[in-house]
ROGUTOR-845747 format. One line per field, with one value per residue: residue number from 1; residue in three letters; x, y, z of N, C-alpha, C, O in turn. Coordinates in steps of 0.2 Angstrom, whole numbers, plus 5000, padded with zeros to 4 digits. Last residue first. Example, Ala and Ser with C-alpha at 12.3 -4.5 7.8 and 13.67 -1.06 7.14 Angstrom:
2
pos 2; 1
code SER; ALA
n_X 5064; 5066
n_Y 4989; 4972
n_Z 5035; 5039
ca_X 5068; 5062
ca_Y 4995; 4978
ca_Z 5036; 5039
c_X 5064; 5066
c_Y 5000; 4984
c_Z 5039; 5039
o_X 5067; 5071
o_Y 5006; 4983
o_Z 5040; 5042
END
This chain:
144
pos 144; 143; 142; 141; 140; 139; 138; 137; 136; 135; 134; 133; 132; 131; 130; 129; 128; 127; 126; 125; 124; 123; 122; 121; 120; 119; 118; 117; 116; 115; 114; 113; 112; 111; 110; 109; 108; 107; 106; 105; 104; 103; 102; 101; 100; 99; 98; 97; 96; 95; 94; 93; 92; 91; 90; 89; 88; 87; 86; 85; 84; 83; 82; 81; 80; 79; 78; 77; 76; 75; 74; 73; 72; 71; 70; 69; 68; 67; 66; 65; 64; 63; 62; 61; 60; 59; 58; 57; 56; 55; 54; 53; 52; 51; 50; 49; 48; 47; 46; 45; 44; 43; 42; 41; 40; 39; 38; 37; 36; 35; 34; 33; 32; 31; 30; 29; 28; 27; 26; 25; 24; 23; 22; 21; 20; 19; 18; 17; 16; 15; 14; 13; 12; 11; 10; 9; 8; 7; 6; 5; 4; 3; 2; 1
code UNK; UNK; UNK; UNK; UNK; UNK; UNK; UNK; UNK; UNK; UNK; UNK; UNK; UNK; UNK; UNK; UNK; UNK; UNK; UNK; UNK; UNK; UNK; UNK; UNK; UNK; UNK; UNK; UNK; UNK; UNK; UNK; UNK; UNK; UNK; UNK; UNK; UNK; UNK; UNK; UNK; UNK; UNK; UNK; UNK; UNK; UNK; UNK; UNK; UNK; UNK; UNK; UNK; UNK; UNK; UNK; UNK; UNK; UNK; UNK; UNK; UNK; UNK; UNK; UNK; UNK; UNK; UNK; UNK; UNK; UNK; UNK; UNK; UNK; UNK; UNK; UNK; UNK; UNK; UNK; UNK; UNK; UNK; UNK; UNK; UNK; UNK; UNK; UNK; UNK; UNK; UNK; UNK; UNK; UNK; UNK; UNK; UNK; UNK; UNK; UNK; UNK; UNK; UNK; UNK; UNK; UNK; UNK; UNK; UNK; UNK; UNK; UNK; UNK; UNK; UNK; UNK; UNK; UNK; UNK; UNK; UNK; UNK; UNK; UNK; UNK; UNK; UNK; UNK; UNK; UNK; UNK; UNK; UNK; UNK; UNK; UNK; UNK; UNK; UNK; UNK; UNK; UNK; UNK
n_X 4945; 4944; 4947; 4959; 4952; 4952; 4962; 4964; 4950; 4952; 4961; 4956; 4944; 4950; 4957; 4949; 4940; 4950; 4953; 4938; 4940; 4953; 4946; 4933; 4943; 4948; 4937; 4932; 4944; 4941; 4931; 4933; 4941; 4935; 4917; 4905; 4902; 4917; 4920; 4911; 4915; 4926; 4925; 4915; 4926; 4933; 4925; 4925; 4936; 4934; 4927; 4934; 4953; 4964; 4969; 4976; 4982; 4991; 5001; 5014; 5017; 5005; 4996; 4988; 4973; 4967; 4957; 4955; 4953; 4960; 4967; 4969; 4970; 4977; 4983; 4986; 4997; 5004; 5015; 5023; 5032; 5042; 5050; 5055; 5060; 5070; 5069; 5063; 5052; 5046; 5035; 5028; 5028; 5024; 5011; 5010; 5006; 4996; 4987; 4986; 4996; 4994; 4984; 4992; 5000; 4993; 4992; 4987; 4988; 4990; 4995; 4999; 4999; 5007; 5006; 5009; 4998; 4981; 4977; 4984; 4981; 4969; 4967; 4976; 4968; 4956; 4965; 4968; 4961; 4960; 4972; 4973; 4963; 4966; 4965; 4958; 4969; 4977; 4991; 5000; 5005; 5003; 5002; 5004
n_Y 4857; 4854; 4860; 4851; 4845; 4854; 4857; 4874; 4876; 4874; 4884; 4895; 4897; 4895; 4907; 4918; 4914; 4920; 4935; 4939; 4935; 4945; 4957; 4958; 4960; 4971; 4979; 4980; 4986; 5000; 5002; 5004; 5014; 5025; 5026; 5026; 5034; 5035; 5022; 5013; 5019; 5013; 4999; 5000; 5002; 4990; 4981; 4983; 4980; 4967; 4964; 4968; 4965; 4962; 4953; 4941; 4946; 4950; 4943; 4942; 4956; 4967; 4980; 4993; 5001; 5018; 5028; 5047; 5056; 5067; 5066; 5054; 5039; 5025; 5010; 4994; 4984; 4967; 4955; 4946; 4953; 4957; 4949; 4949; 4961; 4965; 4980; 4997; 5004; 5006; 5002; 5009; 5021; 5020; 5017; 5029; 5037; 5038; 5035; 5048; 5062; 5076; 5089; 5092; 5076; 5065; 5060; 5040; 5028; 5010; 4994; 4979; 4963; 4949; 4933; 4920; 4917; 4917; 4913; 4922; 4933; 4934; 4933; 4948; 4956; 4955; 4959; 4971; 4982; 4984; 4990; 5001; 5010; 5016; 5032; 5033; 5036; 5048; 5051; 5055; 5040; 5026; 5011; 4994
n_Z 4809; 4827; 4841; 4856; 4869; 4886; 4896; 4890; 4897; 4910; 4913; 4909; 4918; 4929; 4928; 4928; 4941; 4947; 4946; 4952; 4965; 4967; 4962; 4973; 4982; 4980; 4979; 4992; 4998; 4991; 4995; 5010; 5010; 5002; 5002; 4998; 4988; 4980; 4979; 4971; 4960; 4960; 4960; 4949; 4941; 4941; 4937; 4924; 4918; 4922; 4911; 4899; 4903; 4908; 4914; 4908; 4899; 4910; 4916; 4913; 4913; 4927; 4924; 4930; 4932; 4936; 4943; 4944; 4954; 4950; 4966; 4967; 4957; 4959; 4956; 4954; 4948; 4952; 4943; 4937; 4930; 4940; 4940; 4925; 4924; 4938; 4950; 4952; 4938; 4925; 4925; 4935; 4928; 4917; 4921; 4929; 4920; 4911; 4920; 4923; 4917; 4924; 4924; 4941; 4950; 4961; 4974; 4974; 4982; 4978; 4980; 4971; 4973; 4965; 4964; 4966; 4977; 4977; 4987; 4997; 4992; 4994; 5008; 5012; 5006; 5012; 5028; 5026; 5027; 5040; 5040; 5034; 5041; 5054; 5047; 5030; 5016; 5010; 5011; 5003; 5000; 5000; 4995; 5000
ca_X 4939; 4947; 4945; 4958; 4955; 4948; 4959; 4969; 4952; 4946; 4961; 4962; 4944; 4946; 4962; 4953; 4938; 4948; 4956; 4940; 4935; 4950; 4952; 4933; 4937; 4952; 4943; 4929; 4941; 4949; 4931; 4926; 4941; 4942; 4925; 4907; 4896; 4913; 4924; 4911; 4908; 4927; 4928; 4914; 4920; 4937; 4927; 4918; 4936; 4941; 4924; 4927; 4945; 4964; 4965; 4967; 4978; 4987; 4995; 5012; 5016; 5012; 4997; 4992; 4976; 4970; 4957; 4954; 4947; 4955; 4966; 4965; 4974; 4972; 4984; 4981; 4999; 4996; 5013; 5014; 5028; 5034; 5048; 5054; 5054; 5072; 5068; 5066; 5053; 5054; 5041; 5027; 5029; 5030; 5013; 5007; 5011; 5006; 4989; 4987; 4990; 4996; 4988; 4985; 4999; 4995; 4988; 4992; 4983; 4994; 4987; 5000; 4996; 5010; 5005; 5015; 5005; 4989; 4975; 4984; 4989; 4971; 4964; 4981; 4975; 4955; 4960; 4973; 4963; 4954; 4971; 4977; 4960; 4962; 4964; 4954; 4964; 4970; 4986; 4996; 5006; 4999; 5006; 5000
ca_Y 4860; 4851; 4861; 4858; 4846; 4853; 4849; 4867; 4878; 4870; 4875; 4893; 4895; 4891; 4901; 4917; 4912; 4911; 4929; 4939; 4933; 4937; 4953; 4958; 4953; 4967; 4979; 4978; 4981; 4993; 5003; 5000; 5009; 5021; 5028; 5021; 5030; 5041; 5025; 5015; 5022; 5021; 5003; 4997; 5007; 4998; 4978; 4984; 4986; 4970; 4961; 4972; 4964; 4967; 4958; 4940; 4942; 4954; 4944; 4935; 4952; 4961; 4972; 4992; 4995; 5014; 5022; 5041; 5052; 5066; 5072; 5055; 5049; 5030; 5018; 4998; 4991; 4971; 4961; 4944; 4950; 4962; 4950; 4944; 4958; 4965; 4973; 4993; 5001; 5010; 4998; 5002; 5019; 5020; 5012; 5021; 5039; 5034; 5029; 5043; 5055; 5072; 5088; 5093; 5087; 5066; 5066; 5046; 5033; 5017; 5000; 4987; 4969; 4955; 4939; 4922; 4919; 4916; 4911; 4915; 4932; 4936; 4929; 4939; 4956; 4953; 4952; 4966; 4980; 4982; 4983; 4997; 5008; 5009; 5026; 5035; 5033; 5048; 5049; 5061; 5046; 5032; 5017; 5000
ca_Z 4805; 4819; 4838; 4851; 4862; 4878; 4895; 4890; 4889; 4906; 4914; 4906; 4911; 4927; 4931; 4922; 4935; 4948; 4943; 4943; 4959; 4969; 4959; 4965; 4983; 4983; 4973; 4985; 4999; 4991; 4989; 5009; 5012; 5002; 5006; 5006; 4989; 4981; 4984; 4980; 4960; 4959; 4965; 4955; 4939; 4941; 4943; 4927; 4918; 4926; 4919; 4904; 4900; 4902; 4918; 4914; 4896; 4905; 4920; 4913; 4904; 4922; 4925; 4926; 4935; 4932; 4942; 4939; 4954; 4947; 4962; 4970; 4958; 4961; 4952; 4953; 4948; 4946; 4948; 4939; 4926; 4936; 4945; 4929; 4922; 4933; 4949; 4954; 4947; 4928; 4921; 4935; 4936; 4918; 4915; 4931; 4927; 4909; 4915; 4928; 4915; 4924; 4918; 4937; 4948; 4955; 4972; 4977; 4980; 4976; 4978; 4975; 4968; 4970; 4963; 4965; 4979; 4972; 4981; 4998; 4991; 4987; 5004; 5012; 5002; 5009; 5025; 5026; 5018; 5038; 5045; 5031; 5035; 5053; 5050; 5037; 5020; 5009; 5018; 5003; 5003; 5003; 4994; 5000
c_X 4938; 4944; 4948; 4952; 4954; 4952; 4955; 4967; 4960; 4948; 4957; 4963; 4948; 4947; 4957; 4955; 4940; 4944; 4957; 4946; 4938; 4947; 4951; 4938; 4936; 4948; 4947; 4933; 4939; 4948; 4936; 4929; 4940; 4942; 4930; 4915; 4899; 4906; 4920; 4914; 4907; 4918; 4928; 4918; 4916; 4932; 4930; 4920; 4929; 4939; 4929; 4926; 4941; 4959; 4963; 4968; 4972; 4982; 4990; 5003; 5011; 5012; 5005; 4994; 4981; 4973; 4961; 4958; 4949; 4950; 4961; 4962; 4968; 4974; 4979; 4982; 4990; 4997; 5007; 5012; 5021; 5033; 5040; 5049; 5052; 5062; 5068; 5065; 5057; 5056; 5048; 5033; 5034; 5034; 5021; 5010; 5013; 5009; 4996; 4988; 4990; 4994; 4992; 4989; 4995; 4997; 4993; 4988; 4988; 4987; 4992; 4995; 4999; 5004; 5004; 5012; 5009; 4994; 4980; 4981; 4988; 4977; 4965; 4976; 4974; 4961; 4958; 4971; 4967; 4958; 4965; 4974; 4964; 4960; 4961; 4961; 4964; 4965; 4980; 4990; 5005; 5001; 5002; 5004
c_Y 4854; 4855; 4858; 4856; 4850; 4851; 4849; 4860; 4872; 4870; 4872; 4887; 4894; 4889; 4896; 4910; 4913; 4911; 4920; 4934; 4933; 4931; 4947; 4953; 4951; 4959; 4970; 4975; 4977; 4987; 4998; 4998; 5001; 5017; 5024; 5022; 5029; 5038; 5032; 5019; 5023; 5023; 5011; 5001; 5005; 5002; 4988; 4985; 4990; 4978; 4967; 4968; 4967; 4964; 4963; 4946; 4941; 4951; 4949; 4939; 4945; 4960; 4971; 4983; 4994; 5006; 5020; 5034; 5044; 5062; 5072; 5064; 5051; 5035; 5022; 5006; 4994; 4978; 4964; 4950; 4949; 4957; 4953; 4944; 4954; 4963; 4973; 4983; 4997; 5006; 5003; 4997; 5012; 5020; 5013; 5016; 5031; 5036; 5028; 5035; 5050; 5067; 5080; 5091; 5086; 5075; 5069; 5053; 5038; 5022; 5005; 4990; 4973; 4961; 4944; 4930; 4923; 4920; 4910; 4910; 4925; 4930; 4931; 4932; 4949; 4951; 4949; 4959; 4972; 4982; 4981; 4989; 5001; 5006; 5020; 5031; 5031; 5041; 5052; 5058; 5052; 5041; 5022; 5006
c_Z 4800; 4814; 4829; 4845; 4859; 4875; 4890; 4891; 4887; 4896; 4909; 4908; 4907; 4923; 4928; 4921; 4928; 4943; 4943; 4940; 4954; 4963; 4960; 4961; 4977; 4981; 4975; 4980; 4995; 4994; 4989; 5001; 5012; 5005; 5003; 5007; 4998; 4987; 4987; 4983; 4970; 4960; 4965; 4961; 4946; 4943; 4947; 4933; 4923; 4925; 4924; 4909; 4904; 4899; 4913; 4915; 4901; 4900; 4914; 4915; 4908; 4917; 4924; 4928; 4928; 4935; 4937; 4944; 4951; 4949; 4958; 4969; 4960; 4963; 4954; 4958; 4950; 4951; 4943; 4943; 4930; 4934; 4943; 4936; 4924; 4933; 4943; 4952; 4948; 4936; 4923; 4930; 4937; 4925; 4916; 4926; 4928; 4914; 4912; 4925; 4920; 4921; 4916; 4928; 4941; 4951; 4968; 4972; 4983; 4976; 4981; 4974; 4974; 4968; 4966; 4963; 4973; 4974; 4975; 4991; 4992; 4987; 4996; 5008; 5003; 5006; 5020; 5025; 5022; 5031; 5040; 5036; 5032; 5045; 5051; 5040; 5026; 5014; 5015; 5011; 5006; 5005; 4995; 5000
o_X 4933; 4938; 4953; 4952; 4948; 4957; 4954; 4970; 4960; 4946; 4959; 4968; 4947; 4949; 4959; 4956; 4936; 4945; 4962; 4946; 4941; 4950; 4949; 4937; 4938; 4951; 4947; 4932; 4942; 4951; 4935; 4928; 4943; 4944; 4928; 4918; 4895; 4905; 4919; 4912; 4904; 4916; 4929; 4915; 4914; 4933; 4928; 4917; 4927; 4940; 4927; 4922; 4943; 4959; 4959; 4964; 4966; 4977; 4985; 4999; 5006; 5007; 5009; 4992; 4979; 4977; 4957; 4963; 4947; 4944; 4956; 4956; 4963; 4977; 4975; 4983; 4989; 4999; 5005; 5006; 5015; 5031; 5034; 5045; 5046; 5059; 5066; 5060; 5055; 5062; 5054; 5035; 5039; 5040; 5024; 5013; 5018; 5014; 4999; 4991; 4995; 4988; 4992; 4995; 4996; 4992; 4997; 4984; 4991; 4982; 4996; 4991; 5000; 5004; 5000; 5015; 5013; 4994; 4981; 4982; 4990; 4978; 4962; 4979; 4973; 4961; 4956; 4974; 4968; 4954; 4966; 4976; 4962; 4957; 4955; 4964; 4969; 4959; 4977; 4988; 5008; 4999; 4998; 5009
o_Y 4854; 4857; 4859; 4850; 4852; 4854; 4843; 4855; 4867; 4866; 4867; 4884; 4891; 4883; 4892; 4907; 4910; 4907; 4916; 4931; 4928; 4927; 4943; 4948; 4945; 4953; 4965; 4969; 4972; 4983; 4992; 4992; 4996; 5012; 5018; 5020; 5030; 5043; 5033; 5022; 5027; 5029; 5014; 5004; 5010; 5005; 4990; 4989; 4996; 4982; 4969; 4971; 4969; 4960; 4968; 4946; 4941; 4954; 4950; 4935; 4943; 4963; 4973; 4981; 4994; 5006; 5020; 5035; 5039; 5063; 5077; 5066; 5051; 5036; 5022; 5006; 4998; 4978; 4965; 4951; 4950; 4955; 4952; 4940; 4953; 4962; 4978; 4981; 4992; 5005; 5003; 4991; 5010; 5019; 5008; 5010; 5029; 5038; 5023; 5031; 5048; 5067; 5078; 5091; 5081; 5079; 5073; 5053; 5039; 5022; 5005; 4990; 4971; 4963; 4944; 4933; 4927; 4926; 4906; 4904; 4921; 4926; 4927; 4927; 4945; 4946; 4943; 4955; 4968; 4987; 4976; 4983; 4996; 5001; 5019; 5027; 5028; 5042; 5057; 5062; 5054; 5045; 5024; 5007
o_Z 4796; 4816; 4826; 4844; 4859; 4876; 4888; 4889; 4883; 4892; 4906; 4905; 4902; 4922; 4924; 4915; 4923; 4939; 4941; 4935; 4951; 4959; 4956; 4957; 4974; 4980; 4971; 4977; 4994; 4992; 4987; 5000; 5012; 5001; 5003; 5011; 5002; 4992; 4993; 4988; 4973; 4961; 4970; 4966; 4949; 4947; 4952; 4936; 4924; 4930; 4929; 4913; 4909; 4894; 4914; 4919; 4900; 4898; 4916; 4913; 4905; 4913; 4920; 4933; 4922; 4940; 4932; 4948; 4953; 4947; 4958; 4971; 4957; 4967; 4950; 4964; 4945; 4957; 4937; 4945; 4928; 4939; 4945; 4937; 4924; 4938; 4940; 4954; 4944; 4938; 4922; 4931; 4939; 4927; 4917; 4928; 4926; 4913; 4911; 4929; 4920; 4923; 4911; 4927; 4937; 4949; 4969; 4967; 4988; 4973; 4985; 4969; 4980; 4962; 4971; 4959; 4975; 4973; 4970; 4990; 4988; 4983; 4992; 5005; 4999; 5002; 5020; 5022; 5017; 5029; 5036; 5034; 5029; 5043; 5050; 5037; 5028; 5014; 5017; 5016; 5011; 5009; 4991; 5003
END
């Protein structure tokens, strides 16, 4: 968690910790960060975030499973940047609905309650990547 500006309540990092470790316990090898930070005006929070995320410390190796979710609290926007190994599962409208979820609660129930969301949501979202990519490799491929 990256906070600088202290956009959220005390108590906010305890109460994120339950959903994080049921993530991480699902899947270990993937690292997400939450970043809310107050961007200067002008700034893109996508290529803040995209170069953030490729300039950071550690060879690609390490980024490949890492997931970058990006919150400028200045505009509001939502950005989730991914790994290579991780783009295939997040770089879909389920993920982008998951975004619009988190950003409609934040305003609705606060940061707290929103990163939570996010946190459950991801979960979700990536057991049924996992699913569908098991289930797609026991099918034979298709004959014309």
């Amino acid at each position: 968690m990256v906070d600088p500006a202290r956009f959220l309540p005390a108590g906010a990092i305890e109460e994120l910790q339950a959903p994080y470790h049921e993530l991480q316990a699902r899947f270990p090898q993937i690292v997400l960060t939450l970043a809310l930070l107050k961007l200067a005006p002008g700034t893109s929070p996508r290529e803040f975030a995209f170069w953030w995320f490729n300039d950071a410390p550690g060879g690609s190796e390490e980024r490949q499973w890492h997931l970058l979710l990006l919150i400028d609290a200045q505009s509001g926007t939502l950005c989730l940047t991914p790994g290579y190994a991780l783009e295939s599962a997040v770089l879909s409208r389920p993920w982008a609905e998951a975004l619009s979820t988190t950003a409609a609660t934040v305003v609705s129930r606060g940061w707290t309650e929103a990163l939570c969301t996010f946190l459950t949501d991801a979960r979700t979202l990536l057991d049924a990547h996992w699913l569908q990519t098991r289930a797609e490799q026991a099918s034979p491929p298709d004959h014309p």
